[in-house]
C-alpha positions in Angstrom: 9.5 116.7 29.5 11.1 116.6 32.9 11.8 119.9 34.9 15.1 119.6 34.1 14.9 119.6 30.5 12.7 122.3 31.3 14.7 124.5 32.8 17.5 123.8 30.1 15.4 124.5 27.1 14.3 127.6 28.9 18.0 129.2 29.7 19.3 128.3 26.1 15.8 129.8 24.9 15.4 126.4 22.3 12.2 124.2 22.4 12.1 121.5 25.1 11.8 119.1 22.1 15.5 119.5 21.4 17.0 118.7 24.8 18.0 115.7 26.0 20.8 114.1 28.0 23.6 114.4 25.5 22.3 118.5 25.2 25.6 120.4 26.5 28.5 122.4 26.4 29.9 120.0 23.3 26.9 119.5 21.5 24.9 123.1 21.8 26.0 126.5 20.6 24.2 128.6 22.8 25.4 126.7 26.3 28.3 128.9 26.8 29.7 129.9 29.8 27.1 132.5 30.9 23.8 129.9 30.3 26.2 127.5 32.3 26.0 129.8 35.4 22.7 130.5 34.7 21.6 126.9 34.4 23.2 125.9 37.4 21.8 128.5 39.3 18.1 127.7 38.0 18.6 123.8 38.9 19.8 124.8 42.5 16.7 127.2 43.1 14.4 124.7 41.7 15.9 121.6 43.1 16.8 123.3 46.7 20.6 122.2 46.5 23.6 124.1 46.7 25.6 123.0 43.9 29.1 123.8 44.3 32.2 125.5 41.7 33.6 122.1 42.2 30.3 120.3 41.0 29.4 122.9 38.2 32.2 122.5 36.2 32.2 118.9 36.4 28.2 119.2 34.8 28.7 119.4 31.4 26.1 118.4 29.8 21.7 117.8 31.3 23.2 114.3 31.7 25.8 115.3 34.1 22.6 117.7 35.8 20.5 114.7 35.9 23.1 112.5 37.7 24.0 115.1 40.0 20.4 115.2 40.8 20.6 111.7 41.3 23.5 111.6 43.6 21.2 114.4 45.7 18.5 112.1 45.9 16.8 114.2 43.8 14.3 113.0 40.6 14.9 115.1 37.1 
């Protein structure tokens, strides 16, 4: 498991097992819009980034995180 996933599974309290990139706002019940915040703020302090409103709301999903990530020149 990356960080990422990591730090996913951890927020929505589920096993690490059951994230992937596809895990998000559509597909699990407990990312609502409190664990999004939270989520987001977890990446940022692990990752060192300042993720803006903007960029939040367009992350919908650990595949959104991990291409954000990406664009940051950052690994997941």
């Amino acid at each position: 498991m990356s960080t990422l996933e990591k730090i996913v599974a951890d927020v929505l309290g589920v096993a690490e097992e059951e994230i992937d990139d596809e895990t998000g706002t559509a597909t699990a019940a407990s990312w609502n819009s409190l664990r999004h915040v939270q989520i987001i703020a977890a990446v940022g302090r692990e990752y060192g980034l300042r993720i803006t409103p903007r960029r939040a709301r367009s992350c919908r999903s650990v595949g959104d995180l991990r291409k954000l990530l990406a664009e940051e020149g950052r690994s997941a």
